[in-house]
Structures are given as C-alpha cells and as structure tokens.
Gaussian input, Z-matrix of N, CA and C with variables (Angstrom, degrees):
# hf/3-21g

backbone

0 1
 N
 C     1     B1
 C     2     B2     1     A1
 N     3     B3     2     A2     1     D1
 C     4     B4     3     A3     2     D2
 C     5     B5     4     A4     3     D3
 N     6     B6     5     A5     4     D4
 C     7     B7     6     A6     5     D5
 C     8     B8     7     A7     6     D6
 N     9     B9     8     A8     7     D7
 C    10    B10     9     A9     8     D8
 C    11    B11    10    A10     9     D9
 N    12    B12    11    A11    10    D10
 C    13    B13    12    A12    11    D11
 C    14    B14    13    A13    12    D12
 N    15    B15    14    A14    13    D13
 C    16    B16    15    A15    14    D14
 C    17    B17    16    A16    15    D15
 N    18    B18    17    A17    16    D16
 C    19    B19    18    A18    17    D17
 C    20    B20    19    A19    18    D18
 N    21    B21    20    A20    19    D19
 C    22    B22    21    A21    20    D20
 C    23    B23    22    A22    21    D21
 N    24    B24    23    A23    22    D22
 C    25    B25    24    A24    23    D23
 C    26    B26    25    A25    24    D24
 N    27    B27    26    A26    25    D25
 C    28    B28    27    A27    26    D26
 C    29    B29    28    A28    27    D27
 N    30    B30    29    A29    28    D28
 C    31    B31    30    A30    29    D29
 C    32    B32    31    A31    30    D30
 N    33    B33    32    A32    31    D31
 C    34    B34    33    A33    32    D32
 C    35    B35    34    A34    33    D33
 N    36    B36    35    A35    34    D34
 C    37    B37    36    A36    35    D35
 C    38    B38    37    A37    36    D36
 N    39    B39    38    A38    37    D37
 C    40    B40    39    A39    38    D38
 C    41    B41    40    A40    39    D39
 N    42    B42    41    A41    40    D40
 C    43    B43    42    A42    41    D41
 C    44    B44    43    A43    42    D42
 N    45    B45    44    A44    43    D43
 C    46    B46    45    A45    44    D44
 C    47    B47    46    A46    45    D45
 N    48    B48    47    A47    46    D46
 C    49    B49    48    A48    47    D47
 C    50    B50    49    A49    48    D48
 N    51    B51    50    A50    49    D49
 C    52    B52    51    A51    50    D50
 C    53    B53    52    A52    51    D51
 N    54    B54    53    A53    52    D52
 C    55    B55    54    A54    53    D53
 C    56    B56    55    A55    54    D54
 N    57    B57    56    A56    55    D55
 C    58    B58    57    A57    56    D56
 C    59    B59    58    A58    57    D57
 N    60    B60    59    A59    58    D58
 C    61    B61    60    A60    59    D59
 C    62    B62    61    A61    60    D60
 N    63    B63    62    A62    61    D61
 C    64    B64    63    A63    62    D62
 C    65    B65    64    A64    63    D63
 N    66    B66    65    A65    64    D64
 C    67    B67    66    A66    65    D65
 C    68    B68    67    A67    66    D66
 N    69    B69    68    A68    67    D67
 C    70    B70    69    A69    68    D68
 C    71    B71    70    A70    69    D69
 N    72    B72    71    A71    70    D70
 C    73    B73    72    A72    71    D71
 C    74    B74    73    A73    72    D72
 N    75    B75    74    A74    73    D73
 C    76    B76    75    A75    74    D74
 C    77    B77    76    A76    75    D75
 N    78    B78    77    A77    76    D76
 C    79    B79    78    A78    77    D77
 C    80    B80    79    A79    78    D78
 N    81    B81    80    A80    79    D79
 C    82    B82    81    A81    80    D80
 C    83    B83    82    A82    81    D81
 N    84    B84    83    A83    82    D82
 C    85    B85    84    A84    83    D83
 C    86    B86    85    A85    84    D84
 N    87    B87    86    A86    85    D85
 C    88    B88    87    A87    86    D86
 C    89    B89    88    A88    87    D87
 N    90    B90    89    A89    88    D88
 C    91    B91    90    A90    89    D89
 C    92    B92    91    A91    90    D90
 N    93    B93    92    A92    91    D91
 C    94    B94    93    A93    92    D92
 C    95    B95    94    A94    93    D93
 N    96    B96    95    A95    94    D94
 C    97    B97    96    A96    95    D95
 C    98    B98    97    A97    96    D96
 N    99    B99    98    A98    97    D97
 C   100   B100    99    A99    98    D98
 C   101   B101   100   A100    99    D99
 N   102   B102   101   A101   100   D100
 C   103   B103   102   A102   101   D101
 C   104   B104   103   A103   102   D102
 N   105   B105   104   A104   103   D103
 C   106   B106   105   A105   104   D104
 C   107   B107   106   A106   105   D105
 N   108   B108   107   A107   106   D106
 C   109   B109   108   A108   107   D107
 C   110   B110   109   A109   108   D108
 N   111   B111   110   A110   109   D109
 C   112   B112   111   A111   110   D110
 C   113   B113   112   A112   111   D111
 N   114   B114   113   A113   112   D112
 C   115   B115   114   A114   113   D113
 C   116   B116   115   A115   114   D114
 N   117   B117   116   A116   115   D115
 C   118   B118   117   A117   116   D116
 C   119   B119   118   A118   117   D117
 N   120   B120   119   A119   118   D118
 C   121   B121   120   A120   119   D119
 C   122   B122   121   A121   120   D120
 N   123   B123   122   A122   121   D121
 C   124   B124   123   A123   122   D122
 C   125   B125   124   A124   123   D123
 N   126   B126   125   A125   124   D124
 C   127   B127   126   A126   125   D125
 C   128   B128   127   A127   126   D126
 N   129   B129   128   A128   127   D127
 C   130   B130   129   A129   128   D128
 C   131   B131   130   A130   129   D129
 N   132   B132   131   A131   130   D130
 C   133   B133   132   A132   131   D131
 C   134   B134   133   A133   132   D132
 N   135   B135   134   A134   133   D133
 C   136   B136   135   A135   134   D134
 C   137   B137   136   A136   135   D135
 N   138   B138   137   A137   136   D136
 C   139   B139   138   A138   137   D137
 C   140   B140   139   A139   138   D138
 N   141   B141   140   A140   139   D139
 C   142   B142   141   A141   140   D140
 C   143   B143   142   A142   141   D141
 N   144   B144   143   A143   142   D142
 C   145   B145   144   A144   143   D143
 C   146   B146   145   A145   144   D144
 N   147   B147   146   A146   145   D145
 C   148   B148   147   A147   146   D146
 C   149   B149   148   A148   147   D147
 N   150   B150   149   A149   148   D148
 C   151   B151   150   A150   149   D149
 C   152   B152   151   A151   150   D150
 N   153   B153   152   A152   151   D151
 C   154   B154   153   A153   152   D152
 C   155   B155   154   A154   153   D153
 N   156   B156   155   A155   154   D154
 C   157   B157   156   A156   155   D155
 C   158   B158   157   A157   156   D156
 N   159   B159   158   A158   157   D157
 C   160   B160   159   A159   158   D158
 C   161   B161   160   A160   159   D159
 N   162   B162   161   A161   160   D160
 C   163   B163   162   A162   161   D161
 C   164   B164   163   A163   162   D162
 N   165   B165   164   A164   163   D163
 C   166   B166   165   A165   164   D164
 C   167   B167   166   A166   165   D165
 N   168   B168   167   A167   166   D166
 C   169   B169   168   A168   167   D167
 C   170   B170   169   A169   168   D168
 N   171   B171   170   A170   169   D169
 C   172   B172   171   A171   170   D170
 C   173   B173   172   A172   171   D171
 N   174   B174   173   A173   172   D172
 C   175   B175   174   A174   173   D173
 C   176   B176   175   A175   174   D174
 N   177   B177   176   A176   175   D175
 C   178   B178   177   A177   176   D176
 C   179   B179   178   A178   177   D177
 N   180   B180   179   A179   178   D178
 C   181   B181   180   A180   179   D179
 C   182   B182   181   A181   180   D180
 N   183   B183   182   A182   181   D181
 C   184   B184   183   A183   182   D182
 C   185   B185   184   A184   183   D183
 N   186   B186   185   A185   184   D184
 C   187   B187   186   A186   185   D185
 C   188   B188   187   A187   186   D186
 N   189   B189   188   A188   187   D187
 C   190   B190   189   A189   188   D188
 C   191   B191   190   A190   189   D189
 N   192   B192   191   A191   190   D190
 C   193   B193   192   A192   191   D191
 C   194   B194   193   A193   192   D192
 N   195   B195   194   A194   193   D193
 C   196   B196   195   A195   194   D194
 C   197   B197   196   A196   195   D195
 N   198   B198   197   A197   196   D196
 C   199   B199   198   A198   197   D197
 C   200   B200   199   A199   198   D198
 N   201   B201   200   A200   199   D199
 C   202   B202   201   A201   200   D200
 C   203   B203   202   A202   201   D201
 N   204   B204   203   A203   202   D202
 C   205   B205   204   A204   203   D203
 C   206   B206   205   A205   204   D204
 N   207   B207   206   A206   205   D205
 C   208   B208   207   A207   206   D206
 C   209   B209   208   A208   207   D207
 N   210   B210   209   A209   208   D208
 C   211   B211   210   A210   209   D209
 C   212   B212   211   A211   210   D210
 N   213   B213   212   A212   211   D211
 C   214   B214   213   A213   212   D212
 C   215   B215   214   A214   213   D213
 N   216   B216   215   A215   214   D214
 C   217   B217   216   A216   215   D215
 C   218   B218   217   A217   216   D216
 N   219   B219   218   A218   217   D217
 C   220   B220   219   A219   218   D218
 C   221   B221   220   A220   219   D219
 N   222   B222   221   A221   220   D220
 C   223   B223   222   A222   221   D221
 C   224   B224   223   A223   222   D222
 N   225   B225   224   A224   223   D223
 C   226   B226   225   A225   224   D224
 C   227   B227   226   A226   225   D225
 N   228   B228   227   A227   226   D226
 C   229   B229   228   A228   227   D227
 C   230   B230   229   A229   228   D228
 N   231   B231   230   A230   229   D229
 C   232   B232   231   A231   230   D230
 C   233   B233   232   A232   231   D231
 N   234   B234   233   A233   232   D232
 C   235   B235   234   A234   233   D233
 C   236   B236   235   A235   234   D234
 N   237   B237   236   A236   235   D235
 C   238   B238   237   A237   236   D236
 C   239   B239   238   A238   237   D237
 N   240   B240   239   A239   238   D238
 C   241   B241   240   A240   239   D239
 C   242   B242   241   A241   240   D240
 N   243   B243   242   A242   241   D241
 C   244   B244   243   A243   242   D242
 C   245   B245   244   A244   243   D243
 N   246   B246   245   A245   244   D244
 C   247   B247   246   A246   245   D245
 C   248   B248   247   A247   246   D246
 N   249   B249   248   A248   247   D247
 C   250   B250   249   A249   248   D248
 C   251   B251   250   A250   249   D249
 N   252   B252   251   A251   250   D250
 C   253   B253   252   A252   251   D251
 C   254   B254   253   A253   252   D252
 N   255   B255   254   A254   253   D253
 C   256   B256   255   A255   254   D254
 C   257   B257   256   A256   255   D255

   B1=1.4348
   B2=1.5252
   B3=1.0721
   B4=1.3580
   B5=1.9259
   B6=0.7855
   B7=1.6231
   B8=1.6905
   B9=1.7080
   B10=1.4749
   B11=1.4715
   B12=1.1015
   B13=1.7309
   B14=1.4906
   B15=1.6016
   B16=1.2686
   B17=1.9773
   B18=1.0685
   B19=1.7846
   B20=1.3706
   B21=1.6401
   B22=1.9908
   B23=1.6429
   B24=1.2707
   B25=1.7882
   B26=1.8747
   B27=1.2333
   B28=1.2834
   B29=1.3643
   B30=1.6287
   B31=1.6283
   B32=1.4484
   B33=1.3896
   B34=1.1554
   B35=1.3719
   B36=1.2296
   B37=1.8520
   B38=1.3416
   B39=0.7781
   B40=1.7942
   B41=1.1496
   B42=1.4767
   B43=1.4338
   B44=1.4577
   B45=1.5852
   B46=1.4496
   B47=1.2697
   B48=2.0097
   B49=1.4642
   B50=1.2887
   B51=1.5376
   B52=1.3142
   B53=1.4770
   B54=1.4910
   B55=1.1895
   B56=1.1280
   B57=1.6422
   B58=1.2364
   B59=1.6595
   B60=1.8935
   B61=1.7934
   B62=1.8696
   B63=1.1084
   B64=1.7710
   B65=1.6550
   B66=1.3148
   B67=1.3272
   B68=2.0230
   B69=1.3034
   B70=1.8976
   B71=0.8023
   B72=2.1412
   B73=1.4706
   B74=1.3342
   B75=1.3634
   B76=1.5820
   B77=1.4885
   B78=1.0507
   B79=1.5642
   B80=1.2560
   B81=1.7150
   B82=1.6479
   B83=1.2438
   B84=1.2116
   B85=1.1956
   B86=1.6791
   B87=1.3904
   B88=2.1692
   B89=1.5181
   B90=1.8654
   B91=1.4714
   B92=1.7557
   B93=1.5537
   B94=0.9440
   B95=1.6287
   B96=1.5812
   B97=1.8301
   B98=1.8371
   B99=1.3435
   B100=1.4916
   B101=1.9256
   B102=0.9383
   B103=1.3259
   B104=1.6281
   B105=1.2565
   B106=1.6618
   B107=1.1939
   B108=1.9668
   B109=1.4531
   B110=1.1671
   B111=1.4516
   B112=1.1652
   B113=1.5219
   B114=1.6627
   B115=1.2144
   B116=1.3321
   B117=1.2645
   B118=1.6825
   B119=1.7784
   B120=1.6041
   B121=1.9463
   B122=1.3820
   B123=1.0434
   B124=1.6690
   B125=2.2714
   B126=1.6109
   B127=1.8701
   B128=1.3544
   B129=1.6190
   B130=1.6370
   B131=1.2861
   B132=1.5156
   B133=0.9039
   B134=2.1482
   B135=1.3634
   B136=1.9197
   B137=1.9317
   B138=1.0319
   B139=1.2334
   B140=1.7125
   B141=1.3695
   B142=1.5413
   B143=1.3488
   B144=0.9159
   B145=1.6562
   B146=1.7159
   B147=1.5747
   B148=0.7122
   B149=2.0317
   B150=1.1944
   B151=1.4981
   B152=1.8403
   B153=1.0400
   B154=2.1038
   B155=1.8243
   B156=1.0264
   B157=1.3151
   B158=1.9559
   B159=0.7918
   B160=1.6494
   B161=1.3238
   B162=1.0127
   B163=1.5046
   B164=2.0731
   B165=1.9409
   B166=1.0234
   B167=1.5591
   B168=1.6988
   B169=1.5329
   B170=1.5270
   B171=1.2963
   B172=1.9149
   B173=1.4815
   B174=0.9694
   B175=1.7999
   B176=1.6294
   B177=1.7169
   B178=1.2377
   B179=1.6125
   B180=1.2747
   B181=1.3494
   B182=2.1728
   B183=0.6511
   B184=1.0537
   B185=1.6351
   B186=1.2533
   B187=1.6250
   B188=1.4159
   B189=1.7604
   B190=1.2028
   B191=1.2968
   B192=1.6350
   B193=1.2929
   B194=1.4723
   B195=1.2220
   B196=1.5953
   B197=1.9667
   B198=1.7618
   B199=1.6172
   B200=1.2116
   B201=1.1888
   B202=2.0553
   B203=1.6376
   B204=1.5601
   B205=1.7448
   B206=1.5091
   B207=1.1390
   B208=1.1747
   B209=1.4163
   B210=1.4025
   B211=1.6874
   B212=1.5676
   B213=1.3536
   B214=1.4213
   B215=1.7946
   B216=1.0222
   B217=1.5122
   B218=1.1913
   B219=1.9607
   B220=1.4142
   B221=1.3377
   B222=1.1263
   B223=1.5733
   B224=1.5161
   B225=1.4547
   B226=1.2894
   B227=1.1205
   B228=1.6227
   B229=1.5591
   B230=1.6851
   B231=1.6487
   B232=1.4233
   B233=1.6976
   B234=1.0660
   B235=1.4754
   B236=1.6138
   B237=0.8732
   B238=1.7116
   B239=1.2666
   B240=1.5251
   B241=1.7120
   B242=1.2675
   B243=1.5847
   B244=1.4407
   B245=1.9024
   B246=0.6247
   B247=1.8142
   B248=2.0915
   B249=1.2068
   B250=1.2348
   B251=1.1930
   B252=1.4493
   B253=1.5220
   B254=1.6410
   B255=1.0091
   B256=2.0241
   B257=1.5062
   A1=107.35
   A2=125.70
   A3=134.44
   A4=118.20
   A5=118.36
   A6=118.24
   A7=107.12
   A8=95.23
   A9=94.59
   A10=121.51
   A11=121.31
   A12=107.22
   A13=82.59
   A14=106.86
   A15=140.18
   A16=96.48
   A17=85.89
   A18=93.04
   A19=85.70
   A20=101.88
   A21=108.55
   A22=97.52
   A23=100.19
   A24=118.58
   A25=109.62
   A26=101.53
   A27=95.98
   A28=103.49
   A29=110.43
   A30=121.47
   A31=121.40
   A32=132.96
   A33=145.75
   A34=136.80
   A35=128.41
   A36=131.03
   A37=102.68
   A38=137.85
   A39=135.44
   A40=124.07
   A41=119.33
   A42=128.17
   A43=108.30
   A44=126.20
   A45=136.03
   A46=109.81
   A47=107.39
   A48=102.78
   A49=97.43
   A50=123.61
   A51=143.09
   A52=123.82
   A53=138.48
   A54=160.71
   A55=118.66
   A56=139.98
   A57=118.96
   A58=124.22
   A59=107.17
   A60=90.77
   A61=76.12
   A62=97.13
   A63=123.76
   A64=98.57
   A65=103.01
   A66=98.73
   A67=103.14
   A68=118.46
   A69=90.89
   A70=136.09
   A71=115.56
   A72=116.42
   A73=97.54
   A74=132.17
   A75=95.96
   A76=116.40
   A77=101.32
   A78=108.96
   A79=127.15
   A80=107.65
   A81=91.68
   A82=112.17
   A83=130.23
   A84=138.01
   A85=122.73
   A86=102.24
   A87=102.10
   A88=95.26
   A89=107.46
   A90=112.95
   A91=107.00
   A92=104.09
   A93=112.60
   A94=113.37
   A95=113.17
   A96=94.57
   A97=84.21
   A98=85.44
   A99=117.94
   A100=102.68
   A101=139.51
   A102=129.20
   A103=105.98
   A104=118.89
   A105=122.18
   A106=104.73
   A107=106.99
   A108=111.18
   A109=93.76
   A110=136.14
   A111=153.95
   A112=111.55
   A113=105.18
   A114=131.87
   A115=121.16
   A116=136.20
   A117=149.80
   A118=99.06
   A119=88.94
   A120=89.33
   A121=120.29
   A122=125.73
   A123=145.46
   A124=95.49
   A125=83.53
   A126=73.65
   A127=97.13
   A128=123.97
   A129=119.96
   A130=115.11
   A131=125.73
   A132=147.43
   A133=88.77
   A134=111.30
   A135=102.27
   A136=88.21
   A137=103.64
   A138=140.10
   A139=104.70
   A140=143.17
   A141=125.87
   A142=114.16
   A143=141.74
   A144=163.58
   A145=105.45
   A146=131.27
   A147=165.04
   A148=89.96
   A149=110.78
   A150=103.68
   A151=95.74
   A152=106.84
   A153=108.97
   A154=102.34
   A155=113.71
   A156=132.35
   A157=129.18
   A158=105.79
   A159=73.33
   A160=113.92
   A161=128.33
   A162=140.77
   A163=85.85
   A164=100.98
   A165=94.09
   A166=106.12
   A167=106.29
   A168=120.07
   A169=90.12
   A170=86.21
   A171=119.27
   A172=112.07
   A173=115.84
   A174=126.57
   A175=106.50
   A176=104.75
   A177=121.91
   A178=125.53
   A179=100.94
   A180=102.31
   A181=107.97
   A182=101.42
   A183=120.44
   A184=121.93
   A185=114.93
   A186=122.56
   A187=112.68
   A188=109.58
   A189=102.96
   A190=122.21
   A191=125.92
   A192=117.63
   A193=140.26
   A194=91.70
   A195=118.28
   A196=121.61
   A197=89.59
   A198=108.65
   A199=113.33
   A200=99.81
   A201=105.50
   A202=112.44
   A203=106.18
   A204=97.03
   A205=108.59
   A206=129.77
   A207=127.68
   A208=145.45
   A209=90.61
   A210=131.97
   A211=102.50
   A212=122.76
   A213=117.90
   A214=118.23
   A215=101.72
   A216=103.00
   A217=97.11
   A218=146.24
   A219=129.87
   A220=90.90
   A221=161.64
   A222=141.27
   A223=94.10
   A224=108.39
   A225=124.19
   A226=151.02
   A227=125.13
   A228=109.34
   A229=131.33
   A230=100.13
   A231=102.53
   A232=101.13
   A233=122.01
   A234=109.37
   A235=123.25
   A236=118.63
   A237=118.52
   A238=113.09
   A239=115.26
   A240=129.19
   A241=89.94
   A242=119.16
   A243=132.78
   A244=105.84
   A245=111.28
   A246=123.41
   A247=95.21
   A248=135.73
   A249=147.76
   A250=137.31
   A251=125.10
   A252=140.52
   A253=89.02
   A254=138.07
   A255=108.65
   A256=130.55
   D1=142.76
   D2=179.34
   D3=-114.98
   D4=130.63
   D5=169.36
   D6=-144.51
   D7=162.99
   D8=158.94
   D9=-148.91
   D10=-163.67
   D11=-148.58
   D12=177.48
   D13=177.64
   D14=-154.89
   D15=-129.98
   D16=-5.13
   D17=-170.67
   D18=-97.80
   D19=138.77
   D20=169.89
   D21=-114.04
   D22=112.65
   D23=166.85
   D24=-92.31
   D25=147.56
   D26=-179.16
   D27=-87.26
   D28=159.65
   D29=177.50
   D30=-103.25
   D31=-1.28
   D32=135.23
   D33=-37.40
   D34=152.63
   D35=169.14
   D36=54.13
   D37=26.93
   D38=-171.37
   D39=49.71
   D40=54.33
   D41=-176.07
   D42=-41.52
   D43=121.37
   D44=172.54
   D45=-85.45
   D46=122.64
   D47=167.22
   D48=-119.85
   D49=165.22
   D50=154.28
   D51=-114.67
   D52=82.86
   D53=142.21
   D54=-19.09
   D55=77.97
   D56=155.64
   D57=-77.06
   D58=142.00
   D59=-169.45
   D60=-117.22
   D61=-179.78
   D62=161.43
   D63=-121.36
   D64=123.62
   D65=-173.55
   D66=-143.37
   D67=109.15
   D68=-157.54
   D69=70.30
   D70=16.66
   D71=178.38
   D72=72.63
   D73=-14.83
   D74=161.13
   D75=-113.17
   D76=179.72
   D77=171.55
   D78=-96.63
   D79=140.18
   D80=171.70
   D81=-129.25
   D82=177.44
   D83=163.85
   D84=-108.06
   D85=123.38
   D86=-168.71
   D87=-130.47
   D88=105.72
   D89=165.27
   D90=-100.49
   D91=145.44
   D92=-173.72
   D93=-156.96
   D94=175.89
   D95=170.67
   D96=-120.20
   D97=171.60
   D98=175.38
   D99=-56.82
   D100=129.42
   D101=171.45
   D102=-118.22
   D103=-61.16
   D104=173.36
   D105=-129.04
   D106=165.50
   D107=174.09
   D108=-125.61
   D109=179.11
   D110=129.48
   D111=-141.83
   D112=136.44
   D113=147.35
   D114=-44.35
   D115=158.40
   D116=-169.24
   D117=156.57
   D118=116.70
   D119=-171.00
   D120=23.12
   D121=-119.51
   D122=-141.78
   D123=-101.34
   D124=-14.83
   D125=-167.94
   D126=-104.45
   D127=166.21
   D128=132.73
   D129=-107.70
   D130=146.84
   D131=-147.36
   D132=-113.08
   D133=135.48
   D134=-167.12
   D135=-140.02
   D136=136.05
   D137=166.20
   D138=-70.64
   D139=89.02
   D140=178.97
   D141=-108.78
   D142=112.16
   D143=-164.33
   D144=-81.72
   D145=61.55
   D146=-166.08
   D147=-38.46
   D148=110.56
   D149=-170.82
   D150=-116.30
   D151=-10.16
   D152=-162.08
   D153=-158.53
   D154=157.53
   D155=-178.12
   D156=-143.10
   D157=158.91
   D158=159.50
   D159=-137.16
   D160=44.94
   D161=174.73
   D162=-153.03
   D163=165.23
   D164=-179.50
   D165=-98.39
   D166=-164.48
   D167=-160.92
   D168=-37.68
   D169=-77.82
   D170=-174.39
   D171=-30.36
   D172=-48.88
   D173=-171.50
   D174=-66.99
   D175=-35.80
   D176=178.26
   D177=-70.82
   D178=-31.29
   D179=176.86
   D180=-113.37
   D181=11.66
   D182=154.93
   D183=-80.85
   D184=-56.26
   D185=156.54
   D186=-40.52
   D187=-61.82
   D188=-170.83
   D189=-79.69
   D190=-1.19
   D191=150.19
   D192=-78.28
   D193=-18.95
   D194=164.15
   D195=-46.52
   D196=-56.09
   D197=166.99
   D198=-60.34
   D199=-70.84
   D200=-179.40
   D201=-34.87
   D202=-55.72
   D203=-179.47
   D204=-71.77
   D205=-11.35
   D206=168.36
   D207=-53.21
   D208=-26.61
   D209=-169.58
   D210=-114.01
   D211=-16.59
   D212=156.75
   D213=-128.63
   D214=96.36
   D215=-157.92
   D216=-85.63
   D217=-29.89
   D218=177.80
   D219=-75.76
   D220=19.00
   D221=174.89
   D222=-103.79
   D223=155.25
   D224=164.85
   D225=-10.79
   D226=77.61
   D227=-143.95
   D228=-74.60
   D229=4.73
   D230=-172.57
   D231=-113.00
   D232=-2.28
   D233=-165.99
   D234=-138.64
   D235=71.29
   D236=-156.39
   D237=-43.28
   D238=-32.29
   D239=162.73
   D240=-17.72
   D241=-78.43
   D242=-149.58
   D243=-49.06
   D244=-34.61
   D245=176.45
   D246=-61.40
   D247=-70.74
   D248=149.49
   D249=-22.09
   D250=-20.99
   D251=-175.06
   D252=-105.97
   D253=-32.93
   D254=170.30
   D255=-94.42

C-alpha cells in the first residue's frame, strides 16, 4: 500500500503504522511497517508493507472494488477487470 503525508516516519527497524481508512461507511483498520520513503515538495510519498488488517484478504478487496465501481458508474458493473483492460 502506498500513501503520502506531510508527516516524516522513519524507514528503518520496522517502523509500525496503524491506518485507520473509512472505506463504504465502514471502517478499517491497515497495520503495516514503513518499507520506503520518498520526498516530492512539501509531501513524502511511503511504501507500507501491509502486515494485519481487520477484515480478511477477500472482504478487503472486495471493499475496494466496491469503491472503484463506485466512482465509475457507466463502466461495467460486475467486473472491475473491465475498468483495467483499456
């Protein structure tokens, strides 16, 4: 997973983050360590190595296909593939 922020975390010793998102009105929880940083102006850009969740794989990406077709509502409503193939 990737994010970025204005906050500088170190990338060493396995820096532990805990991520809450709202994603579908619900909430989740995303533990992970720090893996890379990069700089870009005012932000860093972080590499997070997704170690814990609180929903499973499946439940998880299920959400996030849920959002994605959400945000394109004339595209394809059963197959997010279909968003990916042009």
């Amino acid at each position: 997973m990737e994010f970025s922020t204005t906050l500088l975390f170190p990338v060493q010793n396995g820096y532990r983050l805990t991520l809450t998102l709202m994603l579908n009105r619900r909430m989740h929880l995303i533990t992970g360590t720090v893996g890379s940083r990069a700089k870009s102006g005012n932000l860093y850009h972080y590499e997070l190595n997704i170690t814990g969740r609180s929903v499973s794989r499946l439940e998880w990406i299920r959400e996030l296909n849920d959002w994605l077709l959400s945000g394109q509502p004339a595209r394809h409503p059963y197959k997010v593939h279909y968003i990916y193939r042009k």
